[in-house]
C-alpha positions in Angstrom: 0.7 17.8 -7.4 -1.2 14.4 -7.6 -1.7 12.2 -4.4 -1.9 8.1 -4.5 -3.4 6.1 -2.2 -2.0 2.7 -2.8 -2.0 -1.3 -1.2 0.7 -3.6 -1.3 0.9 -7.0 -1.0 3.3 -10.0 0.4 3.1 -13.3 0.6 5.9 -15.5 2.2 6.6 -18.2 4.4 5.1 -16.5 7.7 1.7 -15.8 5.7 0.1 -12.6 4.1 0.1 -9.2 4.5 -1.4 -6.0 3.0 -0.1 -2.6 4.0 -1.9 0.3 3.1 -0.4 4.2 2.5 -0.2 7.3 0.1 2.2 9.1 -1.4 3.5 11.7 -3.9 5.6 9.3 -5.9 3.7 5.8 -6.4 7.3 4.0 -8.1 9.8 5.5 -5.2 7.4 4.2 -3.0 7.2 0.9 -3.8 11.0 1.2 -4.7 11.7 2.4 -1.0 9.6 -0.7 1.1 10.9 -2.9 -1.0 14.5 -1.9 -0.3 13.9 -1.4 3.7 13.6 2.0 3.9 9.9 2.7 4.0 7.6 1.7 7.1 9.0 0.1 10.1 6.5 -2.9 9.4 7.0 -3.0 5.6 10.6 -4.2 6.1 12.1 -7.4 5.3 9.5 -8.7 2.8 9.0 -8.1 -1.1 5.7 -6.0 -1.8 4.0 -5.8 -5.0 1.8 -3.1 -6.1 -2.0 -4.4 -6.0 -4.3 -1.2 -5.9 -3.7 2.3 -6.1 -6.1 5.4 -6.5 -5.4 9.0 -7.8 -6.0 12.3 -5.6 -5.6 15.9 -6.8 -5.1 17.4 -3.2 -3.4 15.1 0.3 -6.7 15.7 2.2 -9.0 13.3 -0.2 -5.9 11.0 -0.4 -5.4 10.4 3.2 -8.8 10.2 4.2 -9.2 7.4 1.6 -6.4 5.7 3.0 -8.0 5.8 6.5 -11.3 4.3 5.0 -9.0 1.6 3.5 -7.2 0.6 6.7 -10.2 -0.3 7.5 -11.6 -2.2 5.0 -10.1 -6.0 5.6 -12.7 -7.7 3.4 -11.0 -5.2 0.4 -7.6 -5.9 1.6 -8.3 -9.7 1.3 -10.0 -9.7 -1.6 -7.3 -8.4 -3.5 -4.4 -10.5 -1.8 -6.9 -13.7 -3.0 -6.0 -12.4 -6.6 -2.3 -11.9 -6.2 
């Protein structure tokens, strides 16, 4: 079973925001923040898809996701381009 790492993005009114997690199923992900049943902070905004990344196994995925969490300039980088 594949493994996605993935970033969202959201701009509103209150600013800018990245969130950063992995998953089984990238589309019921997404489909899930967006409706305000994913993460606690994801709720209440509309997130669009901006990177995601491929895993075979969960233990590549969510070490990836730890490095990302991490990784502001990234995270910024791609909310420039959204």
């Amino acid at each position: 079973m594949s493994c996605y790492v993935y970033i969202l993005g959201s701009r509103d009114g209150s600013g800018q925001r990245t969130y950063v997690g992995w998953t089984n199923d990238l589309e019921a992900r997404l489909a899930k923040h967006n409706n305000g049943t994913g993460a606690r902070s994801t709720r209440g905004r509309t997130w669009v898809l901006l990177y995601a990344e491929r895993y075979l196994t969960r233990g590549p995925a969510m070490s990836r996701e730890w490095h990302l969490k991490r990784d502001r300039k990234f995270r910024k980088a791609l909310l420039d381009a959204l």
